[in-house]
Each structure stands twice: as C-alpha cells, then as structure tokens.
C-alpha positions in Angstrom: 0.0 0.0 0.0 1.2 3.4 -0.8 1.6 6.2 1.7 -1.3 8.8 1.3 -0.8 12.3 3.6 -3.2 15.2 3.8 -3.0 18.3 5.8 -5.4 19.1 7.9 -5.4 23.0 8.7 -6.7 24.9 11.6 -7.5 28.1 11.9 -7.5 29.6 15.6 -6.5 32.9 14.6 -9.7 34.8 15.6 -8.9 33.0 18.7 -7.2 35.5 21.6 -6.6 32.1 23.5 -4.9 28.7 22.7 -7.0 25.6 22.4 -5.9 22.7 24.7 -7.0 19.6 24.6 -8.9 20.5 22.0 -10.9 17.9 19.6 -11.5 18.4 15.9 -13.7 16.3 13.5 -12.6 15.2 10.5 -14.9 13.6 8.4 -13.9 10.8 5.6 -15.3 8.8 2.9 -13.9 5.6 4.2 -16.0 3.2 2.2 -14.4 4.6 -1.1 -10.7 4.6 1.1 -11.2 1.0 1.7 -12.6 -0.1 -2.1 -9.5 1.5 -3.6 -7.5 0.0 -1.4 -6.1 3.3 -0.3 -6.8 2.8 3.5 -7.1 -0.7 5.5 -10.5 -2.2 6.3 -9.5 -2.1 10.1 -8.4 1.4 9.7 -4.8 0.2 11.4 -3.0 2.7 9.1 -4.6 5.5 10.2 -2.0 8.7 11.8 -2.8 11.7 12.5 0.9 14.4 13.8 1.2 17.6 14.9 2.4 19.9 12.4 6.0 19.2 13.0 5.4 15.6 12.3 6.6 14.9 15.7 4.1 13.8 17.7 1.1 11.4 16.7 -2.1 12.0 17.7 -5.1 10.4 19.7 -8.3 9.8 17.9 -10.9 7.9 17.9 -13.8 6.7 14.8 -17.8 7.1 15.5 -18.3 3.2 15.5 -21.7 3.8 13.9 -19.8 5.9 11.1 -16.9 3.3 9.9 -16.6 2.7 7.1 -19.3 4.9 5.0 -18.6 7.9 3.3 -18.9 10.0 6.1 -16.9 8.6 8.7 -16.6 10.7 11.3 -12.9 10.9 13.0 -11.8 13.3 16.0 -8.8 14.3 17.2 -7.2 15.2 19.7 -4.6 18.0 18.9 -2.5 19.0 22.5 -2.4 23.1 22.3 -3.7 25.3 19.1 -2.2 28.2 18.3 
C-alpha cells in the first residue's frame, strides 16, 4: 500500500486564547478509502501528527460511522495556536 498524507489545517486565529485539549472532527469517505485500497479495512494505518510531524495524535472513529462515506474521526490535537 502506498503512503497517502493530507493536511489538515486549523484556523485559531480569531482565537485570543490557545486551544488545549482540543478535539476536531474530520470527516472521511472511508467506504471509497477502503474499495481503492487506499486505507485498510480495520483502519490500522490511520496517523494523524502535529504539524511538525513529531508527535502522533489520539483519535478515535464514531463506531456507527466506519466505514461509509462519512466517517466521522476526531482528534485530539495537544495546544492550538
């Protein structure tokens, strides 16, 4: 399987304060992921890093929203700037 990356951008700037422990949803087409064989039917390739690429992410998958095209991810990003 080939490696597939995609940024995912947040905007805080409007923000005056930092977001910590802050959760974002990110929604997929999974179903179309998994027929193209672009993603693994147990999602067990899934990452998600900071912007540095440092640090990977916590997140978890709406179990009633795997694996249809609207999947429904969140994450779990440490501080937002």
């Amino acid at each position: 399987m080939t490696n597939y990356l995609r940024d995912v951008i947040i905007d805080n700037i409007q923000n005056l304060n930092n977001l910590t422990d802050y959760k974002i949803l990110v929604r997929l087409d999974m179903r179309y992921l998994i027929l193209k064989d672009k993603i693994l039917s147990y999602y067990g390739d899934i990452r998600f890093k900071d912007s540095d690429s440092n640090i990977l992410l916590n997140y978890y998958i709406e179990l009633n929203k795997c694996n249809t095209n609207n999947t429904k991810i969140w994450v779990k990003f440490l501080i937002i700037l």
